[in-house]
PDB file of N, CA, C and O in Angstrom:
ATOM      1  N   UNK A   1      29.964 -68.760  -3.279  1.00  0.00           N
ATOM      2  CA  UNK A   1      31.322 -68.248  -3.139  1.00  0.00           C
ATOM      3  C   UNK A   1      31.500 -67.058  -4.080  1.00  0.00           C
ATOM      4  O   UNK A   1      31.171 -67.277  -5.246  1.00  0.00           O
ATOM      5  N   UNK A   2      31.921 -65.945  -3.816  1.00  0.00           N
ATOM      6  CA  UNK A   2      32.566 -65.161  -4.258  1.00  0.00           C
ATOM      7  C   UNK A   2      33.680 -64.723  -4.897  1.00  0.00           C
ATOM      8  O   UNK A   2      34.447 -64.327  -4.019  1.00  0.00           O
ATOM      9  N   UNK A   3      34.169 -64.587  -5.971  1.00  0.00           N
ATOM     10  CA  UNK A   3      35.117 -64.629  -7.188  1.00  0.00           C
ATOM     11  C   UNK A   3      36.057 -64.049  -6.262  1.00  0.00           C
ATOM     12  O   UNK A   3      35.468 -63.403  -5.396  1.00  0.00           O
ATOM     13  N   UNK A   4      37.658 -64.051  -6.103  1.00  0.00           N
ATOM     14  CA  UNK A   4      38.462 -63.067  -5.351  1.00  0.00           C
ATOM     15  C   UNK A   4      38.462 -61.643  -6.658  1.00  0.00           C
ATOM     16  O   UNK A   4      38.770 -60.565  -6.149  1.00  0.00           O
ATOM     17  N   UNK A   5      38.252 -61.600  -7.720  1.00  0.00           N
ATOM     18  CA  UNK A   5      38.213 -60.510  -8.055  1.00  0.00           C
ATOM     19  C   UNK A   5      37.198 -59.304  -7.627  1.00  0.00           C
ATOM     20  O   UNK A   5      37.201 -58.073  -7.642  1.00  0.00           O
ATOM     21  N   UNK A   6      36.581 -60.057  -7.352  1.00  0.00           N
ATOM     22  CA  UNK A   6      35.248 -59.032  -6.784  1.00  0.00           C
ATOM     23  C   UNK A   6      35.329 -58.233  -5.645  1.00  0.00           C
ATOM     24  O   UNK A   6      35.035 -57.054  -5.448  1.00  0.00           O
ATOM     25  N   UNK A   7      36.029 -59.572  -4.559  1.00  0.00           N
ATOM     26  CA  UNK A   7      36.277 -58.749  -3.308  1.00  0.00           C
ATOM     27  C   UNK A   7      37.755 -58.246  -3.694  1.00  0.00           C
ATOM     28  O   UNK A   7      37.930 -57.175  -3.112  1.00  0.00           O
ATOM     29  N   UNK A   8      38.786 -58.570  -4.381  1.00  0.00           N
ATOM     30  CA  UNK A   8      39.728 -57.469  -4.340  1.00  0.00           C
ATOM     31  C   UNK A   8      39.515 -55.635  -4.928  1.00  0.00           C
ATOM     32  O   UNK A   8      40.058 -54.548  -4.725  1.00  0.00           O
ATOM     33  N   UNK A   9      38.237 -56.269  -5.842  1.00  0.00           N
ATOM     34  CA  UNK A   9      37.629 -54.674  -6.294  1.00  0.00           C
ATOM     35  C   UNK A   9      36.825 -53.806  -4.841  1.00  0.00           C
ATOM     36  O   UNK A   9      36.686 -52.589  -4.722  1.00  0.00           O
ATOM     37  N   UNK A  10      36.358 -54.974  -3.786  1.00  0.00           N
ATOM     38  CA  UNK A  10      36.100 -54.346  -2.834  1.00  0.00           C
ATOM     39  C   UNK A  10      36.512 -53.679  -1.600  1.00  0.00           C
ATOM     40  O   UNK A  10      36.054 -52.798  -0.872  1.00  0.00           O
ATOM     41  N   UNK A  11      37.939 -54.706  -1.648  1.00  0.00           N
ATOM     42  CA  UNK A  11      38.973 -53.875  -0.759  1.00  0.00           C
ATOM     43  C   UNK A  11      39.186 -52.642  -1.145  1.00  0.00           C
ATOM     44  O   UNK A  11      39.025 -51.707  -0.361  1.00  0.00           O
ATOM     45  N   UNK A  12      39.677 -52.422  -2.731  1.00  0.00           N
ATOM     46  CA  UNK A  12      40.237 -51.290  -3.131  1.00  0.00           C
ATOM     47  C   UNK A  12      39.147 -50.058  -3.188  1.00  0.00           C
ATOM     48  O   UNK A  12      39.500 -48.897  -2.982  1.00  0.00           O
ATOM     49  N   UNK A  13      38.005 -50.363  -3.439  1.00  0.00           N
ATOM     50  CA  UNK A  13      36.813 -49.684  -2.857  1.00  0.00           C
ATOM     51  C   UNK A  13      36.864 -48.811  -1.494  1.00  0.00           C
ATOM     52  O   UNK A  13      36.696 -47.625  -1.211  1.00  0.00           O
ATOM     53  N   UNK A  14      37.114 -49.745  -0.942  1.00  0.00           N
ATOM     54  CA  UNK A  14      37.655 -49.631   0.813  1.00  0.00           C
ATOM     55  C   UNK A  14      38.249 -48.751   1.322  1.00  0.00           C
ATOM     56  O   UNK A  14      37.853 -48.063   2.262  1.00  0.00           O
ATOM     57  N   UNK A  15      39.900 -48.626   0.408  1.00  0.00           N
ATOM     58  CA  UNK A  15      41.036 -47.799   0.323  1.00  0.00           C
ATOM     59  C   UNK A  15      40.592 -46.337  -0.304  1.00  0.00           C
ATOM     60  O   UNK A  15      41.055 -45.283   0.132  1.00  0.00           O
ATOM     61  N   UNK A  16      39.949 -46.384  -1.030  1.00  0.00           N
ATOM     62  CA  UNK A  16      39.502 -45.209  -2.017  1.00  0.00           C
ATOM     63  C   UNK A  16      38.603 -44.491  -1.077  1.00  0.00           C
ATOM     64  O   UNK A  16      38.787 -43.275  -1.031  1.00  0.00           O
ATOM     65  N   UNK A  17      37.628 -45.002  -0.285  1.00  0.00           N
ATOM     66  CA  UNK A  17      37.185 -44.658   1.302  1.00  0.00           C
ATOM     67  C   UNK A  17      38.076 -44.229   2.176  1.00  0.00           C
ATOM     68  O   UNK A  17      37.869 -43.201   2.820  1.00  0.00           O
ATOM     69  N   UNK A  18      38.911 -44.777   2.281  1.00  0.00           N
ATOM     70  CA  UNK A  18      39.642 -44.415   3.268  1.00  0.00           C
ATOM     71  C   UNK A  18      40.695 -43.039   2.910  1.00  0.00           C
ATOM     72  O   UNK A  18      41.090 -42.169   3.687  1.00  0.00           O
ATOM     73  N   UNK A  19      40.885 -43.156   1.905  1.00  0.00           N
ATOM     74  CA  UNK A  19      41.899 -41.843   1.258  1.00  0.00           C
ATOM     75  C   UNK A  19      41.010 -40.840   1.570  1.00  0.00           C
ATOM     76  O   UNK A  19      41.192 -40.161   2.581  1.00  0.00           O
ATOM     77  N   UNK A  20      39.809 -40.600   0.632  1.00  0.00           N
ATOM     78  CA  UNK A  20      39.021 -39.859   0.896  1.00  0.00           C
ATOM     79  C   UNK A  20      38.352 -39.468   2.556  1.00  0.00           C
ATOM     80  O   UNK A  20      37.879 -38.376   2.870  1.00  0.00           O
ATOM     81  N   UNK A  21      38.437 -40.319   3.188  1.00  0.00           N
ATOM     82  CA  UNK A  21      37.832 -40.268   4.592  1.00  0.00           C
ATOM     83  C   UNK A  21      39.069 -39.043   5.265  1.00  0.00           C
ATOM     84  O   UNK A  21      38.834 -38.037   5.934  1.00  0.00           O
ATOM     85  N   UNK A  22      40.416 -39.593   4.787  1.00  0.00           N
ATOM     86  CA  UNK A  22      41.470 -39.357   6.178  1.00  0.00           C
ATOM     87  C   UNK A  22      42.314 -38.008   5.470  1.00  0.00           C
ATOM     88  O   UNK A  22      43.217 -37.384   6.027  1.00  0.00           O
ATOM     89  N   UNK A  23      41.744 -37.737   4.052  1.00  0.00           N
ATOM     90  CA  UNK A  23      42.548 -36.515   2.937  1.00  0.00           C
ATOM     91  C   UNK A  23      42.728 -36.387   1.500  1.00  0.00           C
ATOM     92  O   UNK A  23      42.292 -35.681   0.591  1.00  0.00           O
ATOM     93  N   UNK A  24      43.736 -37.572   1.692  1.00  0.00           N
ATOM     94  CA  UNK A  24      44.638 -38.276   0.959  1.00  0.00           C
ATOM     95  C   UNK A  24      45.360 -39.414   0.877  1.00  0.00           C
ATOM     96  O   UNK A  24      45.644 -39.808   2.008  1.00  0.00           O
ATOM     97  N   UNK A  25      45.885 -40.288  -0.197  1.00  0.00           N
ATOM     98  CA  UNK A  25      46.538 -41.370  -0.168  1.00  0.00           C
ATOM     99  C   UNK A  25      47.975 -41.071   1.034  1.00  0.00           C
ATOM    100  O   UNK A  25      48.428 -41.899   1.824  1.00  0.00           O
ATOM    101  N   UNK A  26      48.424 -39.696   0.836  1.00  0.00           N
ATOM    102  CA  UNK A  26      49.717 -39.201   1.887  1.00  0.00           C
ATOM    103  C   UNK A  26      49.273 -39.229   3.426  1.00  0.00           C
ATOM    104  O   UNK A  26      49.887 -39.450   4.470  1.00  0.00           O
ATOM    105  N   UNK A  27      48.251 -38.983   3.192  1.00  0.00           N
ATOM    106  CA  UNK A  27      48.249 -39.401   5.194  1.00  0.00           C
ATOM    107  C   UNK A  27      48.828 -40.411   6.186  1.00  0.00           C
ATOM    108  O   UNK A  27      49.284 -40.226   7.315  1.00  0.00           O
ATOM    109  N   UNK A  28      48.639 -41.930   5.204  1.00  0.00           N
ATOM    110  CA  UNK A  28      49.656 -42.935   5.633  1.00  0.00           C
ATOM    111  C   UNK A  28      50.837 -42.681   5.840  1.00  0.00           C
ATOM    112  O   UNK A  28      51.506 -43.533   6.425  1.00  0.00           O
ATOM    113  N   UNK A  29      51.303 -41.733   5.524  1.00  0.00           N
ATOM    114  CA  UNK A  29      53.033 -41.864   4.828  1.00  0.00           C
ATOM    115  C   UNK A  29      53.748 -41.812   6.412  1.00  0.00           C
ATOM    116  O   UNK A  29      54.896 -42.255   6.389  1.00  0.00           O
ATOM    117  N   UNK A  30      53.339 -41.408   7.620  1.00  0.00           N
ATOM    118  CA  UNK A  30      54.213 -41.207   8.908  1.00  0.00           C
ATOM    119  C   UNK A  30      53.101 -42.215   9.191  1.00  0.00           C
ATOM    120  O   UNK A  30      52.567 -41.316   9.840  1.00  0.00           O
ATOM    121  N   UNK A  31      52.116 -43.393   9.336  1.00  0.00           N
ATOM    122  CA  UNK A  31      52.017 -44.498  10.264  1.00  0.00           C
ATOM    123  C   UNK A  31      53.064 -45.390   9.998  1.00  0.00           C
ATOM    124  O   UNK A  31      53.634 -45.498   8.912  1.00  0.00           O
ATOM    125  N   UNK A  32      53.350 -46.155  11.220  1.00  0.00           N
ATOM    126  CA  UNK A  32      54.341 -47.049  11.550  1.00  0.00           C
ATOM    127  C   UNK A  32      53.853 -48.352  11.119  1.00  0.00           C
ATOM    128  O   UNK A  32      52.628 -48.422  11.026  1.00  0.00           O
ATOM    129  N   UNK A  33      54.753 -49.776  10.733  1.00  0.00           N
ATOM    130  CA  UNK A  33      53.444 -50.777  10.778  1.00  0.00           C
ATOM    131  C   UNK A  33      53.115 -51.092  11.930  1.00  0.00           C
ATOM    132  O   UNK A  33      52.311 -52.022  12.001  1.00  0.00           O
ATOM    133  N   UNK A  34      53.651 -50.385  13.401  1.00  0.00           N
ATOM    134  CA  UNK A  34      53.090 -50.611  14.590  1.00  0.00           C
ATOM    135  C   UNK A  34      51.955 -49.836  14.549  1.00  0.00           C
ATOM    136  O   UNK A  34      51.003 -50.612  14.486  1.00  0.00           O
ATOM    137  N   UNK A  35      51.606 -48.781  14.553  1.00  0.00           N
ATOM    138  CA  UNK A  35      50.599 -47.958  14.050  1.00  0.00           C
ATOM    139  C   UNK A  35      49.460 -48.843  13.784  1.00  0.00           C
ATOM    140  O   UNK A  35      48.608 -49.231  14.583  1.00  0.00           O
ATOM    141  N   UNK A  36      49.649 -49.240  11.851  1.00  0.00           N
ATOM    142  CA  UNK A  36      48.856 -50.212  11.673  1.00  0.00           C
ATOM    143  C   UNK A  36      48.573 -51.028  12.355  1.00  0.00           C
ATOM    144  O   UNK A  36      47.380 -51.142  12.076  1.00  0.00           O
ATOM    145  N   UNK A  37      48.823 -51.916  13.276  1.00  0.00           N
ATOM    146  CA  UNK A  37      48.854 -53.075  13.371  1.00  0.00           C
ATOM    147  C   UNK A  37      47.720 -53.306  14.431  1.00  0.00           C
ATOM    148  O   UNK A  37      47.017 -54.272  14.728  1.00  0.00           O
ATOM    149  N   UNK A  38      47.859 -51.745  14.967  1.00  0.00           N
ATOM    150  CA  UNK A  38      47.151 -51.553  16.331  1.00  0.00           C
ATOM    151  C   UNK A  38      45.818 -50.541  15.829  1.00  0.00           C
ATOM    152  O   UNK A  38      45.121 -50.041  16.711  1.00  0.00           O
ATOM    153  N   UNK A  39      45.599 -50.350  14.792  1.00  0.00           N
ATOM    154  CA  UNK A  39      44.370 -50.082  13.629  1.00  0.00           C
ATOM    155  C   UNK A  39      43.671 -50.947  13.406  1.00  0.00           C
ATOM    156  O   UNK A  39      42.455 -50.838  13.568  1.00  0.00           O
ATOM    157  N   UNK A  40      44.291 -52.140  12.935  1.00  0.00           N
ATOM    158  CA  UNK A  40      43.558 -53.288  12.623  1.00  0.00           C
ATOM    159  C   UNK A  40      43.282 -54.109  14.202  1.00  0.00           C
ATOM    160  O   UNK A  40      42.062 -54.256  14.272  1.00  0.00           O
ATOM    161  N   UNK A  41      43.750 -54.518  15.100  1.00  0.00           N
ATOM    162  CA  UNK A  41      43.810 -54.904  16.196  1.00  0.00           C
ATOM    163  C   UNK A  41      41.975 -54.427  16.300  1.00  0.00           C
ATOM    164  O   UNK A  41      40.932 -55.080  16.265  1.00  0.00           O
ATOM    165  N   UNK A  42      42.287 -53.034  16.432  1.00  0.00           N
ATOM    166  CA  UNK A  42      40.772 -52.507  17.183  1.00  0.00           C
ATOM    167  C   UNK A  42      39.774 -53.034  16.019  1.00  0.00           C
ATOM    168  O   UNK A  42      39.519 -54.233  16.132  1.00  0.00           O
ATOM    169  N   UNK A  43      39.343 -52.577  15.251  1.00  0.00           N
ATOM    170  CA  UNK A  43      39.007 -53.266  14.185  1.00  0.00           C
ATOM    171  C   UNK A  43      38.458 -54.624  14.252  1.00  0.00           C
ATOM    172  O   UNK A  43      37.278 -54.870  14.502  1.00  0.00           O
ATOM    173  N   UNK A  44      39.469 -55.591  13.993  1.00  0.00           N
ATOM    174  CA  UNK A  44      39.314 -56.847  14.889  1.00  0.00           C
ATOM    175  C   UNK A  44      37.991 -56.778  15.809  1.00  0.00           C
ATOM    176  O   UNK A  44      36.854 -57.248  15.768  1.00  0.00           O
ATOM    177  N   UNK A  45      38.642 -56.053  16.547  1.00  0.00           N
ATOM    178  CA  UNK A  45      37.929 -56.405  18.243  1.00  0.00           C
ATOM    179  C   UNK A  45      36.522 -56.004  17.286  1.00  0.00           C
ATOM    180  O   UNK A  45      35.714 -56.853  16.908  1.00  0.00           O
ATOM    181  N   UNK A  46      36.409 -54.334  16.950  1.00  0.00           N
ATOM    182  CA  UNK A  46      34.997 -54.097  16.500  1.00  0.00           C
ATOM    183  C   UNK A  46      34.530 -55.363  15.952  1.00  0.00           C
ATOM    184  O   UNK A  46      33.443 -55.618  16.469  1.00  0.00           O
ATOM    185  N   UNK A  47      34.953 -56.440  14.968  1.00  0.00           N
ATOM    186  CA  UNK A  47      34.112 -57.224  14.359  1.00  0.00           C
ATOM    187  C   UNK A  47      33.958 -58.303  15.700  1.00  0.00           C
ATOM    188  O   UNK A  47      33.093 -57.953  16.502  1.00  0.00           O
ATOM    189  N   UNK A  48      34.402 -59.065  15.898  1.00  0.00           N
ATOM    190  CA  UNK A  48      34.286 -60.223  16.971  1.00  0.00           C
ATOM    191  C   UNK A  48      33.191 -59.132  17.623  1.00  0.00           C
ATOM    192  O   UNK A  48      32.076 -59.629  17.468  1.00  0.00           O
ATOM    193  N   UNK A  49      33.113 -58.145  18.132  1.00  0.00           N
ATOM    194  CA  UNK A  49      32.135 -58.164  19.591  1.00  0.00           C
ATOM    195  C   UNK A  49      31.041 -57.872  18.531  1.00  0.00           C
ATOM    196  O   UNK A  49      29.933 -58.291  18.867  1.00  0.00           O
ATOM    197  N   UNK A  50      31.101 -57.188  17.210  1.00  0.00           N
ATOM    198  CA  UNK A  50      29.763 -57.743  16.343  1.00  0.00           C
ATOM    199  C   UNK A  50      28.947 -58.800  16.304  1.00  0.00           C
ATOM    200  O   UNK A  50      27.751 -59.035  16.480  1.00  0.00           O
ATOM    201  N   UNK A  51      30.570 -59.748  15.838  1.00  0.00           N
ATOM    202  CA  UNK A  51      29.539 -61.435  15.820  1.00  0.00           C
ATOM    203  C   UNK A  51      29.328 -61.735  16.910  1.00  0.00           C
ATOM    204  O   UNK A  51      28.120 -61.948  17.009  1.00  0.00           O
ATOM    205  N   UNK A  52      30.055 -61.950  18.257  1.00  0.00           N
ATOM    206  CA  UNK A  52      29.750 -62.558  19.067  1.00  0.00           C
ATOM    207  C   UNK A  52      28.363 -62.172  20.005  1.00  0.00           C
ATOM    208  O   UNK A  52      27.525 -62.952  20.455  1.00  0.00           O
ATOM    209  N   UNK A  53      28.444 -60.448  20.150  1.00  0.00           N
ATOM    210  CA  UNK A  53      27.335 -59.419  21.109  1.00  0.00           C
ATOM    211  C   UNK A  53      26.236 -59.621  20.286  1.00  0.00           C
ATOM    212  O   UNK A  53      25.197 -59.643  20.947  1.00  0.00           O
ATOM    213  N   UNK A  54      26.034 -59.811  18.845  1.00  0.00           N
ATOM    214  CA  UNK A  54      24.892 -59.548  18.478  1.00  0.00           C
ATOM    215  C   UNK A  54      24.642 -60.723  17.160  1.00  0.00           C
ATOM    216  O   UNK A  54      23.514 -61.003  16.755  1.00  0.00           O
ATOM    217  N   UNK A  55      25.443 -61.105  16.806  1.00  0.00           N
ATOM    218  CA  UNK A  55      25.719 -61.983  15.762  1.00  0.00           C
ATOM    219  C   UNK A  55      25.092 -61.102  14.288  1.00  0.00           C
ATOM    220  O   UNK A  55      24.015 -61.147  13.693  1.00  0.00           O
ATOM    221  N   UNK A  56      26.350 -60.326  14.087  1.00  0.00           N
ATOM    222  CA  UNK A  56      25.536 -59.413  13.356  1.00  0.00           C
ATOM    223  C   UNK A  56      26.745 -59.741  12.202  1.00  0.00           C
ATOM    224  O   UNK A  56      27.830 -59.160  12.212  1.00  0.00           O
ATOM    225  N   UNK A  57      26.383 -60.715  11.267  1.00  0.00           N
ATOM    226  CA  UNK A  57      28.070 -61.110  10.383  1.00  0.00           C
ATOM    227  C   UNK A  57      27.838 -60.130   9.027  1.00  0.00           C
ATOM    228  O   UNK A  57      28.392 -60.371   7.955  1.00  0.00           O
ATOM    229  N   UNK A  58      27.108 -59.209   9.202  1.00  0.00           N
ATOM    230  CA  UNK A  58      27.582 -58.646   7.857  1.00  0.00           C
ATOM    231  C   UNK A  58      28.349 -57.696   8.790  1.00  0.00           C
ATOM    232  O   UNK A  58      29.557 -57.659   8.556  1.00  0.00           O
ATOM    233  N   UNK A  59      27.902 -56.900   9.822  1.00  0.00           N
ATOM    234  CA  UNK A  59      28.576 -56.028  10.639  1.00  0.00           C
ATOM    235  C   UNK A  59      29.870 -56.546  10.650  1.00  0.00           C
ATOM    236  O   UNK A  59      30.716 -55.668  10.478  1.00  0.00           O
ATOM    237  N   UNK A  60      30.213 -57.419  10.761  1.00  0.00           N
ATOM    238  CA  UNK A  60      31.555 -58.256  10.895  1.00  0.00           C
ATOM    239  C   UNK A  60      32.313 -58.437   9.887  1.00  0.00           C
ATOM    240  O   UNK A  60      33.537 -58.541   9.808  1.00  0.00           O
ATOM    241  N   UNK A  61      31.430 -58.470   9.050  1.00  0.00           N
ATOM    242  CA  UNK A  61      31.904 -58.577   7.198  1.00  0.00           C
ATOM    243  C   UNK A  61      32.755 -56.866   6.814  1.00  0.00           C
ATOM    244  O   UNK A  61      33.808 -56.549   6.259  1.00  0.00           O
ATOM    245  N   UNK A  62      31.546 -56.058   7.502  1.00  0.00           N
ATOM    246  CA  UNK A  62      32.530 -55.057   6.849  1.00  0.00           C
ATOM    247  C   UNK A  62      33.412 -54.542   7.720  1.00  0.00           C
ATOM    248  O   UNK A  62      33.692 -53.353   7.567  1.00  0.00           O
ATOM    249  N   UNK A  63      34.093 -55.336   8.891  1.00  0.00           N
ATOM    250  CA  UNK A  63      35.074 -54.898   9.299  1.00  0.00           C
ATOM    251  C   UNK A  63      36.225 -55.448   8.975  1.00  0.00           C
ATOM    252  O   UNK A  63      37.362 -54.978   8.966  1.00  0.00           O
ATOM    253  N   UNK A  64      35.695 -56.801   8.633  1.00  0.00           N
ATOM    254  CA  UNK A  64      36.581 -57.156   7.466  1.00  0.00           C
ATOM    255  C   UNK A  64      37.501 -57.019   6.834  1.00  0.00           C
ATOM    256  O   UNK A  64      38.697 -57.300   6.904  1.00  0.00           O
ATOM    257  N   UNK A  65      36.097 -56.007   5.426  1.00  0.00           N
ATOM    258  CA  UNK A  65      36.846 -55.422   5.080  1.00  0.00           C
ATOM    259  C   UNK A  65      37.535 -54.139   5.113  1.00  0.00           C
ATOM    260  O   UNK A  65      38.449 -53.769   4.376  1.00  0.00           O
ATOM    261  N   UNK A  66      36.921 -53.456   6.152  1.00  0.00           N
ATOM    262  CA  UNK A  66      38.002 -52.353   6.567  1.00  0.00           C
ATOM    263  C   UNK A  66      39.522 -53.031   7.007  1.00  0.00           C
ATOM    264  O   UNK A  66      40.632 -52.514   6.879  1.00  0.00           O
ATOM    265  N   UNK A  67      39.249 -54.059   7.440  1.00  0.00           N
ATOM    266  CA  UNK A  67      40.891 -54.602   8.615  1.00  0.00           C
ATOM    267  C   UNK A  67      41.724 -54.960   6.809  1.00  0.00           C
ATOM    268  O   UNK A  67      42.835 -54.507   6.532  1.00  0.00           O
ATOM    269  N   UNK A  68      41.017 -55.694   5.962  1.00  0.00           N
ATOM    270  CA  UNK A  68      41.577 -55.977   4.501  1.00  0.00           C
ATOM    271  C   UNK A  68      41.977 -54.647   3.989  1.00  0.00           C
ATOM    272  O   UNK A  68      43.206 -54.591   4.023  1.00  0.00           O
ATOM    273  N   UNK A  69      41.581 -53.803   3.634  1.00  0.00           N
ATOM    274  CA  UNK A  69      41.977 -52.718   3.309  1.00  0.00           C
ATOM    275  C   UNK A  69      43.156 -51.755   3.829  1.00  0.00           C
ATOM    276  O   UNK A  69      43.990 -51.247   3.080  1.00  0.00           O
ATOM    277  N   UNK A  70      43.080 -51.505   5.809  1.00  0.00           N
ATOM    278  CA  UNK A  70      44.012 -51.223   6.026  1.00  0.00           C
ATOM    279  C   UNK A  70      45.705 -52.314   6.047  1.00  0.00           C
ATOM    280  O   UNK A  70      46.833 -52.120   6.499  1.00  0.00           O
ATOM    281  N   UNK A  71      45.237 -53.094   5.527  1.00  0.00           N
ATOM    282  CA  UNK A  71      46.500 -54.546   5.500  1.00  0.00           C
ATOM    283  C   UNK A  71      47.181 -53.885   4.312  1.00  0.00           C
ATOM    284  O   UNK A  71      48.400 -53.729   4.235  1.00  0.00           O
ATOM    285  N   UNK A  72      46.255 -53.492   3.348  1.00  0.00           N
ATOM    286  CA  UNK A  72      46.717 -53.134   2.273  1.00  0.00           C
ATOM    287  C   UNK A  72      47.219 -51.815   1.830  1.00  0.00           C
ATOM    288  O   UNK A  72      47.735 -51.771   0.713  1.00  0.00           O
ATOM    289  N   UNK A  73      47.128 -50.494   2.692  1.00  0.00           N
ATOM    290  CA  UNK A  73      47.277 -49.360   3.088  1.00  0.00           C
ATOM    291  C   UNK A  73      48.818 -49.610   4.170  1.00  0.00           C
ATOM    292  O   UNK A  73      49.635 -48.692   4.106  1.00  0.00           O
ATOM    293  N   UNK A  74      49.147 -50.753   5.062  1.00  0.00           N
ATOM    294  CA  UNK A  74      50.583 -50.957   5.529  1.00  0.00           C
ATOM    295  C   UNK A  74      51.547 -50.967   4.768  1.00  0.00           C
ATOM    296  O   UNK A  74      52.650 -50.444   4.928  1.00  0.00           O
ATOM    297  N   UNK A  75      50.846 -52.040   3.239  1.00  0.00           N
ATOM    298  CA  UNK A  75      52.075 -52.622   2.068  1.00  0.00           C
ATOM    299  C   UNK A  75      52.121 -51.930   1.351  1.00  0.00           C
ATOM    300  O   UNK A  75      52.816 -52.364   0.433  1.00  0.00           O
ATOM    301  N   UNK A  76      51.564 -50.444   1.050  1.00  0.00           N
ATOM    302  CA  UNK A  76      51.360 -49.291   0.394  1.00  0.00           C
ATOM    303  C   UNK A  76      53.012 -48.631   0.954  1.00  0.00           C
ATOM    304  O   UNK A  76      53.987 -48.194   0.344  1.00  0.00           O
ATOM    305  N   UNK A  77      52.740 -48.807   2.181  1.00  0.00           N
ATOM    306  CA  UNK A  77      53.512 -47.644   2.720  1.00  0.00           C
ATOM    307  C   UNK A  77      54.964 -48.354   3.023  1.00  0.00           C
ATOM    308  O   UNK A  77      55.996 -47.687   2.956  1.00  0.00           O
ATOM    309  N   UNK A  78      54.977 -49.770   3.364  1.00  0.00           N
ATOM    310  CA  UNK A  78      56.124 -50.673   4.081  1.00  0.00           C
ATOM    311  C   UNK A  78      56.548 -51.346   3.190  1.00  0.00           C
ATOM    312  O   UNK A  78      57.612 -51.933   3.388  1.00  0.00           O
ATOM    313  N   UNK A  79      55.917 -51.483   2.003  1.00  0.00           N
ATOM    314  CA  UNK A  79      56.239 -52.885   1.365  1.00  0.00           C
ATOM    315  C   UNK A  79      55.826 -54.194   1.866  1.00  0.00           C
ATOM    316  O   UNK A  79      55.707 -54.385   3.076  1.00  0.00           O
ATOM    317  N   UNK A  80      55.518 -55.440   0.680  1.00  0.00           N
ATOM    318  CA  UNK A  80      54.873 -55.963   0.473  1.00  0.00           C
ATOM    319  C   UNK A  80      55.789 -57.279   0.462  1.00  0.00           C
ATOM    320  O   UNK A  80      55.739 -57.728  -0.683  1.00  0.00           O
ATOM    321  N   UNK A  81      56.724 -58.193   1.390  1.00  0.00           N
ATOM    322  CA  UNK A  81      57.664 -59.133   0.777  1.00  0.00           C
ATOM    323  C   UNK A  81      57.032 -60.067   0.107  1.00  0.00           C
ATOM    324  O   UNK A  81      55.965 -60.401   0.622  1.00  0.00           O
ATOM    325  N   UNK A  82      57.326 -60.610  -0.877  1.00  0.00           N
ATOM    326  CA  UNK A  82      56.859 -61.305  -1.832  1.00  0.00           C
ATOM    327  C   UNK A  82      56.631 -63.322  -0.987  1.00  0.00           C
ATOM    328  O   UNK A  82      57.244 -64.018  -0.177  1.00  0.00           O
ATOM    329  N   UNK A  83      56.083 -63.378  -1.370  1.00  0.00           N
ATOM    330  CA  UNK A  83      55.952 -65.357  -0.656  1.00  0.00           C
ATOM    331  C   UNK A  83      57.325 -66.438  -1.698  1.00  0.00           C
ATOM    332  O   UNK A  83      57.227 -66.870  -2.847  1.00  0.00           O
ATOM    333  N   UNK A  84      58.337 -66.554  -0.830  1.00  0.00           N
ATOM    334  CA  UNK A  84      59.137 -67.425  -1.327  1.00  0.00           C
ATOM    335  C   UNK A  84      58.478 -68.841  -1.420  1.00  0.00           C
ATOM    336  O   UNK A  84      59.116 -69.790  -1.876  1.00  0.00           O
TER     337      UNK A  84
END
């Protein structure tokens, strides 16, 4: 098992990819969380037809954590409600 600190250093890894990939941290700033939602959706799909077409679970792993990362790139931009 894996510490959650480790993989939260790896999400944010992720994000720091992704800023860099798409500009900037401001590029988010006009997606919708419908937008998102339908980011991660595909995503999704990319991992499942990983595991399932080829059973390829790290392939799956890092879509993962791309889909973790953009979750976290929504609450960047939408806010984050806290768990009552």
């Amino acid at each position: 098992m894996i510490s959650r600190d480790i993989i939260y250093r790896v999400i944010d890894s992720e994000r720091n990819y992704q800023d860099l990939k798409w500009g900037n941290p401001e590029h988010d700033k006009n997606e919708s969380v419908g937008n998102f939602l339908i980011y991660i959706e595909r995503y999704l799909n990319h991992a499942k037809n990983a595991y399932i077409d080829a059973n390829h679970e790290i392939e799956a792993l890092a879509r993962v954590r791309q889909i973790a990362a953009l979750a976290v790139a929504c609450m960047e931009q939408h806010g984050a409600p806290h768990r009552i």
